[in-house]
KEKE-3310 file (N, C-alpha, C; in steps of 0.2 Angstrom, whole numbers, plus 5000, padded with zeros to 4 digits):
npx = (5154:5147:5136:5141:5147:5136:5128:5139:5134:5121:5121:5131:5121:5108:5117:5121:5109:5108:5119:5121:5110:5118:5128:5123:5109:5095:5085:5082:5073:5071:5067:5058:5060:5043:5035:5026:5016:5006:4989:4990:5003:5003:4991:4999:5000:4996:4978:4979:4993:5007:5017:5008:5000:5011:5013:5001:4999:5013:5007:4994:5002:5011:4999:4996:4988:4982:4971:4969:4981:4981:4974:4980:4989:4992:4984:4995:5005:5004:5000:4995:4980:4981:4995:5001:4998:5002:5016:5015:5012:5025:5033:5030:5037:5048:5044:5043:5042:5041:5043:5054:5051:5062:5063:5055:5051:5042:5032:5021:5010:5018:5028:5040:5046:5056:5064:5069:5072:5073:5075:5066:5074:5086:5105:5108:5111:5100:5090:5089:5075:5063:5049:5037:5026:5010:4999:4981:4968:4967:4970:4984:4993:5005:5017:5023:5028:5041:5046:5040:5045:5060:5060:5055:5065:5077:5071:5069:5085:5089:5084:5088:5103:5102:5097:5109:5120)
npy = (5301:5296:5292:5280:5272:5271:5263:5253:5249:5244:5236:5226:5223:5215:5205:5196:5188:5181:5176:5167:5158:5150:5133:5123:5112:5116:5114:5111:5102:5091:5074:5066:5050:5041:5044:5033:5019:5017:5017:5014:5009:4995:4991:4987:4975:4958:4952:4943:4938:4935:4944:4956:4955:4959:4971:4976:4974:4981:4995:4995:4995:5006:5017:5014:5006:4994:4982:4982:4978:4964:4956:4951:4941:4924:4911:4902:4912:4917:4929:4941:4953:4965:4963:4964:4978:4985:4983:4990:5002:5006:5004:5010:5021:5016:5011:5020:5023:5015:4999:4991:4978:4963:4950:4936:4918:4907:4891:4879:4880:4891:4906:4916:4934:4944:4958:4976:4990:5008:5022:5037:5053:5051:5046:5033:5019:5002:4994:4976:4965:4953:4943:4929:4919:4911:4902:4902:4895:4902:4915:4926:4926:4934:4922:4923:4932:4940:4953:4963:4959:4962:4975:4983:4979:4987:4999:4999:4998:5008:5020:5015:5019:5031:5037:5032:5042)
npz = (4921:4932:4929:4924:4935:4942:4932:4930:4943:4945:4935:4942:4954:4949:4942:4952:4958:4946:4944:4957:4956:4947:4943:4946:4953:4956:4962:4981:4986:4996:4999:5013:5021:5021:5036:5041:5039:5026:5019:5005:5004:5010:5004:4990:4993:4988:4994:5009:5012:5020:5018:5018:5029:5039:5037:5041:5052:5058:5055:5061:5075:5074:5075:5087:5090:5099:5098:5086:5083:5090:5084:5073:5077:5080:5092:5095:5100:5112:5115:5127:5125:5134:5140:5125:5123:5134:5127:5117:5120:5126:5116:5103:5097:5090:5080:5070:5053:5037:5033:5023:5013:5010:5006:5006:5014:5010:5017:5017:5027:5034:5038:5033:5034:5029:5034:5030:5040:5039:5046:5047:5043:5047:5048:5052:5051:5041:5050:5052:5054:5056:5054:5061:5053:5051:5045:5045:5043:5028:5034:5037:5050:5063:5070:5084:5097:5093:5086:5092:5103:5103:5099:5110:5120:5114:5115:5129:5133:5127:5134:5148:5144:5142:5154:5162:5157)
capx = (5157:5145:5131:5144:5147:5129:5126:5140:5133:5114:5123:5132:5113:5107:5121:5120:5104:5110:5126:5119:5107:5123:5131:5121:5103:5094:5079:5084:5069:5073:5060:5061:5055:5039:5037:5020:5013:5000:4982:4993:5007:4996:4986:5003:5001:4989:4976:4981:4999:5012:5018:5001:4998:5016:5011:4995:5001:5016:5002:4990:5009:5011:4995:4993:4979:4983:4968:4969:4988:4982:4968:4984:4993:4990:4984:5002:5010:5001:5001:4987:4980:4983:5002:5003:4995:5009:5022:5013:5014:5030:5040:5029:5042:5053:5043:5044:5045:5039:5049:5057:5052:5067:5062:5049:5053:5034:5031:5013:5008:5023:5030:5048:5047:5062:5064:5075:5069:5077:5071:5067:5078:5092:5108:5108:5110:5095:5089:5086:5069:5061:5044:5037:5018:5006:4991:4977:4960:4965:4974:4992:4993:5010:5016:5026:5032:5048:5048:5039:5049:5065:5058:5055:5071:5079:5067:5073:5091:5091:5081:5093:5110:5102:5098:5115:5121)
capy = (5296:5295:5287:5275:5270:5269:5258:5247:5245:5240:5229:5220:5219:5213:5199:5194:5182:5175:5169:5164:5154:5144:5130:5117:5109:5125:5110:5109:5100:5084:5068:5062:5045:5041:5039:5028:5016:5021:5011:5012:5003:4989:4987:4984:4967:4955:4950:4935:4937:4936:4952:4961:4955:4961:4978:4982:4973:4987:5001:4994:4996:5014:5020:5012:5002:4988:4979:4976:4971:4958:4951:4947:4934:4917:4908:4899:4916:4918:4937:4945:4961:4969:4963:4969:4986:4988:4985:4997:5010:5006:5002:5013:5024:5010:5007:5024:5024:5011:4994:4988:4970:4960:4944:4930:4914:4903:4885:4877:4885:4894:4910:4920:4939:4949:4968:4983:4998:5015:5026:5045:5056:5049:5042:5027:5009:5000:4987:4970:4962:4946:4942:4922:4919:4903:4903:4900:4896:4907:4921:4925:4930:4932:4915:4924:4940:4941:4960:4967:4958:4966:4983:4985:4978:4993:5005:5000:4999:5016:5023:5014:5021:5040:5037:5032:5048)
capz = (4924:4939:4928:4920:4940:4944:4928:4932:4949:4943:4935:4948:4957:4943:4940:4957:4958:4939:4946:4963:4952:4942:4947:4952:4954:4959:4966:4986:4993:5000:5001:5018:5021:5024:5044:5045:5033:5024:5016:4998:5007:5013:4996:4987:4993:4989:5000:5011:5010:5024:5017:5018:5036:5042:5035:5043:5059:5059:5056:5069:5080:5073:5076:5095:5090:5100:5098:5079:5081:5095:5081:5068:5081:5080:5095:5097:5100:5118:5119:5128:5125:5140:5138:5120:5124:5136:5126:5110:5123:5126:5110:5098:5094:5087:5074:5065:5046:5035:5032:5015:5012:5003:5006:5010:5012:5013:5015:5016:5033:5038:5032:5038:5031:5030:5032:5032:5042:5039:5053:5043:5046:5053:5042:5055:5046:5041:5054:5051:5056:5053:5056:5060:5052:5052:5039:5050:5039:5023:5034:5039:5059:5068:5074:5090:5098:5093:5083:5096:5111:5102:5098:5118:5125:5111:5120:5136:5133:5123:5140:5152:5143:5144:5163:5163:5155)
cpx = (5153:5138:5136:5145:5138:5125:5130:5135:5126:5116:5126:5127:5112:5108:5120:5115:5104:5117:5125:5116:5112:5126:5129:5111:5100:5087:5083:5081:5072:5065:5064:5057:5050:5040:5032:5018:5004:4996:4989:4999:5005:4992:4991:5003:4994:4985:4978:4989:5002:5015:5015:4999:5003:5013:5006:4995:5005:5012:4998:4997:5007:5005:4992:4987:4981:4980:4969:4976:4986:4977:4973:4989:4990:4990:4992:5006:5009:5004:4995:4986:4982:4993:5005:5003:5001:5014:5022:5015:5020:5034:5039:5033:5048:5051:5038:5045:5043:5045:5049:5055:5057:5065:5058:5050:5046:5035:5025:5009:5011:5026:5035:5047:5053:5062:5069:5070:5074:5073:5072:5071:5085:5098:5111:5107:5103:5095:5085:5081:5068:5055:5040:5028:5017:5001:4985:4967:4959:4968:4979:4992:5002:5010:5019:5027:5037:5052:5048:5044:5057:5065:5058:5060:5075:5079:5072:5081:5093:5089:5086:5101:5109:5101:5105:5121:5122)
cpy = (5293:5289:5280:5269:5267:5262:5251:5243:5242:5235:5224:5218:5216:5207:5196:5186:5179:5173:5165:5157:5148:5141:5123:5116:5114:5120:5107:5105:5092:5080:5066:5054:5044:5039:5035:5024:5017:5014:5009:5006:4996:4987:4985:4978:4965:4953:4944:4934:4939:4944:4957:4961:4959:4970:4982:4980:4981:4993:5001:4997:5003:5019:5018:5009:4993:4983:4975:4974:4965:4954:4946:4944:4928:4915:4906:4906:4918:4922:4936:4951:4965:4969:4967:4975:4988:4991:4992:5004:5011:5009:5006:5017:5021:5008:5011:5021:5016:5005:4991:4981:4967:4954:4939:4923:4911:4896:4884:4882:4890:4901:4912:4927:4943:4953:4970:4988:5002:5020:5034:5048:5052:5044:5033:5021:5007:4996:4982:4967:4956:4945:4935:4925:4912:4906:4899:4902:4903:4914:4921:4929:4927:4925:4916:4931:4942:4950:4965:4967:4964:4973:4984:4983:4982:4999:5006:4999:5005:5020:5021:5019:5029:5040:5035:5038:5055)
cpz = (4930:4935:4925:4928:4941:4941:4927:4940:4950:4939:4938:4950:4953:4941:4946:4958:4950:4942:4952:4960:4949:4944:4950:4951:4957:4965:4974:4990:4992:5003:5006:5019:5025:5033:5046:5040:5034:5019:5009:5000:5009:5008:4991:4987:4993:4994:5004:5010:5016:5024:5021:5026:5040:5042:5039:5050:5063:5060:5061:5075:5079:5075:5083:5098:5092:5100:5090:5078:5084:5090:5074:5072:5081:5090:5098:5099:5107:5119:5120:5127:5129:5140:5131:5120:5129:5132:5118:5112:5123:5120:5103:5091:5090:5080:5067:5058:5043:5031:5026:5016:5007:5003:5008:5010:5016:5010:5015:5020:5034:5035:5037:5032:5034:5026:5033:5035:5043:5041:5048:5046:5051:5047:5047:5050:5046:5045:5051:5053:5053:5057:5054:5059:5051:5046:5043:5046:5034:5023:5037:5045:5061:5074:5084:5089:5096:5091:5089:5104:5110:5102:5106:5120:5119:5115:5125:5136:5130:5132:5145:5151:5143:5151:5165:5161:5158)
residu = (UNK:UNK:UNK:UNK:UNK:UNK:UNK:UNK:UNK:UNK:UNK:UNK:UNK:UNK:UNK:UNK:UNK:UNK:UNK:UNK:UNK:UNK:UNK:UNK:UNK:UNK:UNK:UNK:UNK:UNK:UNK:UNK:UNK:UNK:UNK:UNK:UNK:UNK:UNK:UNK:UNK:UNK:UNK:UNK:UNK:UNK:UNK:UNK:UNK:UNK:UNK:UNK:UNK:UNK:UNK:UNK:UNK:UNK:UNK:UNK:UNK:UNK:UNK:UNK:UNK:UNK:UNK:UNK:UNK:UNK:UNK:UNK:UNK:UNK:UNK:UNK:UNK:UNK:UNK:UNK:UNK:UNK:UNK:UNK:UNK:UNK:UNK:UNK:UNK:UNK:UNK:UNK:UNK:UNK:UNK:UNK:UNK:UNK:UNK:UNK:UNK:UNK:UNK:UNK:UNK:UNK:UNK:UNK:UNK:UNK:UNK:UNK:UNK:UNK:UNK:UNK:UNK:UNK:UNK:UNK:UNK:UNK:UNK:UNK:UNK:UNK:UNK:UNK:UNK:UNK:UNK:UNK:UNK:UNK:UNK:UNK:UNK:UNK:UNK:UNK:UNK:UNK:UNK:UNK:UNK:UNK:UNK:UNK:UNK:UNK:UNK:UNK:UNK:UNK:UNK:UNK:UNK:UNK:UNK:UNK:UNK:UNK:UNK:UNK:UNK)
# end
């Protein structure tokens, strides 16, 4: 009787990690989404393409390389470096995770690119962006601040409402 016990209860052990096992997708790991855009993201798009330029703008932003975001602005957008460099420092963190392109709407010169961004980690809505561009001798530079002014008055509105907190 005593080994008939024993040998049920090696077999409970036994059954234990086969039934913990059943039931379900045993695979737990979870893709999160990219949080910075990467070279592959930015060579998706052809060279000279409003697209391609929003892209490695966003990346120069991620990476707090002020300098080569201020070299894709068109003259007409009269930012300076010293202002942008500000607000990079500033708004950085806004511009986690890399942006879904849905749509392009391009005339001769002129281009409107529209995006989704889904910040990783977080089940928050996707935010809607729009980015203005010019073609200036062959290549597409932001026509105005607009992404940027936005992302900073976020910042500062997320920062105001926790010092109100």
């Amino acid at each position: 009787m005593r080994a008939n016990r024993l040998a049920a209860m090696l077999a409970m052990v036994m059954a234990v990690p086969a039934i913990a096992s059943c039931g379900g997708d045993d695979d737990t790991t979870t893709t999160e989404a990219p949080r910075t855009v990467a070279a592959e993201d930015v060579g998706a798009f052809e060279r000279d393409t409003p697209e391609r330029a929003v892209l490695e703008w966003w990346r120069y932003v991620q990476f707090r390389n002020a300098e080569g975001a201020h070299a894709l602005y068109s003259d007409e957008a009269d930012v300076t470096l010293e202002d942008l460099s500000r607000q990079v420092t500033y708004a950085a963190s806004s511009f986690v995770g890399v942006p879904e392109i849905v749509d392009v709407e391009q005339g001769d010169d002129l281009a409107t690119v529209y995006m989704v961004l889904q910040a990783p980690g977080t089940d928050a809505p996707p935010r809607p962006l729009s980015a203005n561009l010019r073609e200036e001798g062959g290549t597409w530079v932001l026509r105005d601040n607009v992404v940027m002014d936005q992302q900073a008055e976020r910042v500062a509105r997320a920062r105001a409402a926790a010092e109100d907190n």
